[in-house]
C-alpha positions, 0 to 999 in steps of 0.5 A: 502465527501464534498472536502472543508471539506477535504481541497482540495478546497484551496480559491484563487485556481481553483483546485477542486475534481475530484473524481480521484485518479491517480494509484500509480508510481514505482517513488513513492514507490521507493523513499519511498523505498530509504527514508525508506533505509536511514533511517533504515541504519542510525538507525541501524548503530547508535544502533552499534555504540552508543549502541554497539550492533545490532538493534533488529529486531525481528521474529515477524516482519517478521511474521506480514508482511506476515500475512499482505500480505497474508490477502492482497492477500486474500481479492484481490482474494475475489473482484477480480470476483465481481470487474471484473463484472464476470456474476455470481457474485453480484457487488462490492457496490462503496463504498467497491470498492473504499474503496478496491482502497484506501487499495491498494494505502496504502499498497503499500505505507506501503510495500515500506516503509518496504522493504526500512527500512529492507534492510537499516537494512540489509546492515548494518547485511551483513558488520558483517555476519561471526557474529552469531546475525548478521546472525539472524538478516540478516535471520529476516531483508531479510524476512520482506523485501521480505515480504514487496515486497509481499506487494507492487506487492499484492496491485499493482494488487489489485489496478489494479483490482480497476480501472474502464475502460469507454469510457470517462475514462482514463487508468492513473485514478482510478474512486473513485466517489462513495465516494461522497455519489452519485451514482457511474457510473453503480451503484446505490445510497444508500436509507435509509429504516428508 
């Protein structure tokens, strides 16, 4: 990737693409998680009181969350040999690995969002619980958050596969260097066989 195609040279300044991308803060997810919050809250609170009824959350959503943290888990159990270098196992290509790093940080971004929204949700379904569709709701709303956490811990832990441990690198970076086209350290670069 050319950086100034994807703007991270700005003209006038010295900061430049390093190839690193730092590993994900819990402050991050859980203001995503909180800004999320708000909002599910707000809009739940305003569909009963405008609309006068419960915001629908349907079973679906629970169940796509979980199928997303179960194809999460999936794939991180999948690269996990290849990205630790286990012996008997081929290496990941750099591009699939930073690819990888890319979908954890996405997903645990994703998952916070989720668990956020949903237990903004919640809160508003737990105020009316004696309420039989506020219930069903609460059932549906505590699901897809839960699942949303599965999100997050299952993209943190992928995202702690990813990282490449050197003498030169630092534990706080994650080495995305085989996205530049060049090889990537201990890789070796693509030929082309046209």
């Amino acid at each position: 990737l050319d950086p100034a195609a994807v703007g991270l040279r700005q003209s006038g300044s010295d900061r430049s693409y390093s190839g690193r991308v730092t590993p994900t803060r819990i402050r991050l997810l859980m203001l995503i998680a909180l800004v999320a919050g708000v909002v599910g809250w707000a809009l739940a609170t305003l569909a009963d009181s405008v609309a006068g009824r419960y915001l629908p959350v349907p079973l679906s959503a629970a169940v796509a969350v979980w199928m997303l943290a179960l194809g999460l888990g999936m794939w991180a159990l999948i690269v996990r040999p290849r990205l630790s270098g286990r012996p008997e196992t081929a290496p990941l290509p750099p591009l699939v690995a930073a690819r990888t790093a890319a979908l954890a940080l996405a997903a645990s971004r994703v998952g916070a969002g989720v668990v956020g929204f949903y237990v903004g949700v919640l809160l508003v379904f737990v105020a009316d619980l004696p309420v039989p569709a506020a219930q069903s709701g609460s059932l549906t709303s505590g699901a897809t958050a839960v699942g949303g956490l599965v999100i997050v811990a299952v993209a943190l832990w992928l995202e702690h596969l990813c990282r490449i441990k050197g003498d030169d690198d630092d534990e706080r970076n994650v080495d995305l260097r085989g996205l530049s086209g060049g090889p990537a350290p201990g890789g070796t670069e693509r030929t082309s066989s046209r």
